[in-house]
N, C-alpha and C positions, 0 to 999 in steps of 0.2 A: 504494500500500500504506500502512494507520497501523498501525503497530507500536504498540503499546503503550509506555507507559516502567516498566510493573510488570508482565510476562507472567505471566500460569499457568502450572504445569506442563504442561498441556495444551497450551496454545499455542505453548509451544516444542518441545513433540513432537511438535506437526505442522509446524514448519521445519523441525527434524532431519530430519525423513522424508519431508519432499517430495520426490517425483521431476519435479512439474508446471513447467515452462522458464519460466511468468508467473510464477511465484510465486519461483521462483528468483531469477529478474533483477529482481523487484522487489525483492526481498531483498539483493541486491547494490545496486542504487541506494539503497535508506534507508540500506546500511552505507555508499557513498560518500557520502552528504549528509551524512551525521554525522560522517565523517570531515573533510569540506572545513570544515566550520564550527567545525571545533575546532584543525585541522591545515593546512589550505589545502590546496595542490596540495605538498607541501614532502613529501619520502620523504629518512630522513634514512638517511646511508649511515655504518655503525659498521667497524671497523678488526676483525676476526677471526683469532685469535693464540689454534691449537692445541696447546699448548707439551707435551704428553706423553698417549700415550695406555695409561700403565700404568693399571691401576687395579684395588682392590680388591674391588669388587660382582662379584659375578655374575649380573645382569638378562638375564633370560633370553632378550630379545630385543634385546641389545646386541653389537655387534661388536667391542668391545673390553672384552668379559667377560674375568673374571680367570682363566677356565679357556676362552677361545678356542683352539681351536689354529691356528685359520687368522689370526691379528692378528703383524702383526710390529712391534715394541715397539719406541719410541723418548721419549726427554724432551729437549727443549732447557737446556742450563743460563740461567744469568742472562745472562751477555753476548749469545747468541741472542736471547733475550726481548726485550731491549733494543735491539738494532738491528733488530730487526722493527718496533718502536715507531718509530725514526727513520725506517725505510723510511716508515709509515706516515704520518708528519707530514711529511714531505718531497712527500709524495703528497696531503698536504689534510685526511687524517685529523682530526678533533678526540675521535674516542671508540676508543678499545682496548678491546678483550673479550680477555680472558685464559679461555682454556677449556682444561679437560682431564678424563681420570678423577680418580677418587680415589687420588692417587698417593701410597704413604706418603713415599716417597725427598724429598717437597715435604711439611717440616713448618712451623708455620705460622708459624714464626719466620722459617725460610727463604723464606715467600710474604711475610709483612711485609717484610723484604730486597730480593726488588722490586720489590716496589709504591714503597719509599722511591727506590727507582733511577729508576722512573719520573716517580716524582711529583717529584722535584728537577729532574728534568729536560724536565719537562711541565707546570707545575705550576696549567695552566690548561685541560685535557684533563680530560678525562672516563675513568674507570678502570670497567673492568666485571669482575666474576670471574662464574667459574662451574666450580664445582670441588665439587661436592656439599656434603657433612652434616659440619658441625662443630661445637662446641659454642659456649655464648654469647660465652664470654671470648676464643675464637679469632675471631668472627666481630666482635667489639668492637677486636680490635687490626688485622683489618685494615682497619676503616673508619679507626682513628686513624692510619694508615699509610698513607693515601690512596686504598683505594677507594670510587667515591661510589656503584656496583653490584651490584648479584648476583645472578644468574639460577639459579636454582633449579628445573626442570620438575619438577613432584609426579607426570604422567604418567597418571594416574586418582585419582579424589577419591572411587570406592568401593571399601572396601576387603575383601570378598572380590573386586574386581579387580584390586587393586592386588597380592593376594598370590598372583593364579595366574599372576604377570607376573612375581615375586621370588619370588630365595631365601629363609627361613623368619627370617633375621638382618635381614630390611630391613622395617620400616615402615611403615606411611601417615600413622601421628600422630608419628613421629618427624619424617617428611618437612613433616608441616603443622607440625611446632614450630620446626621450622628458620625458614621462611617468615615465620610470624608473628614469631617472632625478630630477623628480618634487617628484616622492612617498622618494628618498635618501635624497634630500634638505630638506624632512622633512613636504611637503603640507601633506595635506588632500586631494588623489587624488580620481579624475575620471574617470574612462574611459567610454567605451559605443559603440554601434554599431547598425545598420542597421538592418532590419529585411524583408526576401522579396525584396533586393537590385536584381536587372538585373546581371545574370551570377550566382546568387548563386545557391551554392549545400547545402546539407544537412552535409555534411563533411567541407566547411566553416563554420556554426553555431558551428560544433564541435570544430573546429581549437578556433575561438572565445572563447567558455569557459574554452577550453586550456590554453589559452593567459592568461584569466583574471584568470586562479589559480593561475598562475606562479605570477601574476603581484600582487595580493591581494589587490586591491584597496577599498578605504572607501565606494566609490560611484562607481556603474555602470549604465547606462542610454540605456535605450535600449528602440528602437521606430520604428514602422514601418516606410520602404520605401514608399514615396508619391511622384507624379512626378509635376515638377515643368514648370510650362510653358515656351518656352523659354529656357531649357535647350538640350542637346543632346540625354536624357534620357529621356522625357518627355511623350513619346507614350508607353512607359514602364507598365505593370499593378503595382497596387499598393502593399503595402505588408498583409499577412493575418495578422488579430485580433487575430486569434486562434494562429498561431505559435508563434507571438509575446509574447501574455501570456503564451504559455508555455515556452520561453526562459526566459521571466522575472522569470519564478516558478523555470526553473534549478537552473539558478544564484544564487537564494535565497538559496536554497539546496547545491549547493557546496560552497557556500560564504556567513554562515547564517549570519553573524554581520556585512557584507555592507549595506548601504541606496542605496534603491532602488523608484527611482520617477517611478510614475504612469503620465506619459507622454502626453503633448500635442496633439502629433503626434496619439496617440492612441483614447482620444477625439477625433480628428478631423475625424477619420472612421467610428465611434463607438461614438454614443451617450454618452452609459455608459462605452465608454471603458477607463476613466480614474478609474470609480469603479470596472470593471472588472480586471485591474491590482490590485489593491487593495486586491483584494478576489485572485491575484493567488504570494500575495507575497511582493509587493510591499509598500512602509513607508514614499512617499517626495511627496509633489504637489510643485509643483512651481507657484503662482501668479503673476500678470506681473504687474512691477510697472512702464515700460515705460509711457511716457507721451503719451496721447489718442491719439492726431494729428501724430505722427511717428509710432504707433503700427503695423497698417498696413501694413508697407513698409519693417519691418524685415521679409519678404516672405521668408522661406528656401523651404516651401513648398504650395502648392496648396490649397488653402479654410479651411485655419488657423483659427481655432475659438478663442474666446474672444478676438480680437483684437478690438473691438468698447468696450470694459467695462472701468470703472471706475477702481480705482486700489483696492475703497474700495466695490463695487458691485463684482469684483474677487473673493475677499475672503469671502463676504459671501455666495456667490453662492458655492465656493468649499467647506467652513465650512458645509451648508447646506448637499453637497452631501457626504462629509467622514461621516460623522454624520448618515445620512442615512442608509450607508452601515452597521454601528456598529461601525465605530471606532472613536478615540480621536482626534480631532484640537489639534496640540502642535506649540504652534509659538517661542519655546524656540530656542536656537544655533541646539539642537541636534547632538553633534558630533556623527561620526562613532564609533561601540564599535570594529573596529579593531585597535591594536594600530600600532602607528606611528613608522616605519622602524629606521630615522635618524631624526636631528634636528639641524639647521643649528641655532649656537651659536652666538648672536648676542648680543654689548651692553656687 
């Protein structure tokens, strides 16, 4: 297969919509060529720390919407947060992902608090958040407060899609100002989206990798649609394995030096489908270092797997399986080899 290095829009809407096995697997081999020659064989493993699943949105196809009735609600305070972090280094860890809703009870004074908790006592670790939409000065104090990330998923990049997916109070240029926001301030950003969401076309996936050329972010996250009980979207089919991978394969292809996780979401359909991302591209597992009794309850979606494991039975089960597939466990920071836009001068 030559892929182009500047596709048409036509071009990629006939990847989108391939269903032919040659074209697929060749599509998977140019994602892993472009992956080895930028990344080697090295799948870098991140420290996964669900710390509350309150949250104020109501996304309409979120399980821990603000009007779920089926979510049952929990936050870790600071001292939890923090020996999650030690379990974590004690295990190999060199990167923490802080995730949750948008929880008010967590103001940003209180997330600067532990970030400083962490970072005094890591202060060579890699700090990730992903905690939604904030404003600049909030999103400015917690890079000076030690996080060097933030994962931010926009979810779809067109927005009569993005608004039959949200309440009438959320955004898509809100969501893209954040982003842009966070990649000038200088983070190591994220983005990421939906795959198989309700209402999409084949011309929103386009819109999507549009979005994220423009944006060039470090990280992109891309995870099939799964319906969540309970919510308005629930009776919704779920989203395809196959498209999925082959969104993860573009990605990789118009954005060879982003990190690309091999997703939960994609587990959870697909046995093998966090090694099937793997083979079409993808370089991140995320293990979950929540503590076991709350793991559960961070439901975004429907029959979430390894939510009963241990944090160190995680990794070796994922060790086991990258290892399998052919490639390297690296539990190093892994930065992104795209660099960073701006850098917010602190000190």
């Amino acid at each position: 297969m030559k892929f182009l290095t500047a596709p048409s829009d036509d071009e990629l809407l006939h990847y989108i919509t391939t269903e032919d096995p040659q074209e697929m697997e060749e599509l998977f081999a140019a994602a892993r060529a472009v992956r080895e020659e930028y990344y080697g064989l090295d799948v870098y493993f991140r420290g996964l720390i669900e710390f509350t699943n309150y949250c104020k949105n109501d996304c309409l196809y979120c399980g821990i919407r603000r009007s779920s009735p089926c979510a049952r609600r929990y936050r870790l305070d600071p001292a939890r947060i923090l020996e999650c972090c030690r379990i974590g280094d004690r295990l190999g860890f060199r990167t923490f992902v802080l995730q949750g809703g948008e929880d008010p009870w967590f103001t940003a004074e209180g997330i600067c608090r532990i970030l400083s908790l962490i970072r005094r006592e890591f202060p060579d670790h890699a700090i990730t958040l992903s905690i939604g939409e904030w404003d600049r000065g909030s999103y400015e104090d917690f890079f000076r407060a030690g996080a060097n990330r933030y994962l931010l998923r926009h979810e779809t990049a067109g927005e009569a899609h993005y608004n039959a997916l949200h309440p009438p109070d959320m955004k898509l240029s809100e969501r893209k100002e954040c982003l842009y926001t966070l990649r000038d301030i200088g983070f190591q950003t994220g983005a990421g989206f939906m795959v198989g969401s309700p209402f999409q076309t084949p011309e929103c996936l386009l819109a999507d990798l549009r979005f994220l050329q423009d944006l060039e972010p470090q990280m992109v996250g891309i995870g099939p649609f799964i319906p969540a009980e309970g919510t308005p979207l629930a009776a919704y089919p779920q989203g395809s394995v196959n498209l999925t991978l082959r969104m993860v394969a573009l990605t990789r292809l118009l954005l060879p030096r982003t990190l690309l996780p091999a997703t939960t979401a994609l587990g959870t359909l697909a046995g093998d489908g966090r090694e099937q991302a793997l083979m079409a591209g993808a370089n991140v597992v995320m293990p979950n270092l929540s503590p076991q009794n709350v793991r559960k309850f961070y439901s975004l979606y429907d029959n979430k797997i390894c939510t009963g494991d241990e944090a160190a039975e995680c990794i070796r089960c994922m060790s086991l399986r990258v290892r399998a597939t052919g490639f390297v466990p690296n539990m190093s920071r892994g930065d992104s080899k795209i660099p960073l836009r701006a850098e917010l001068r602190v000190g």
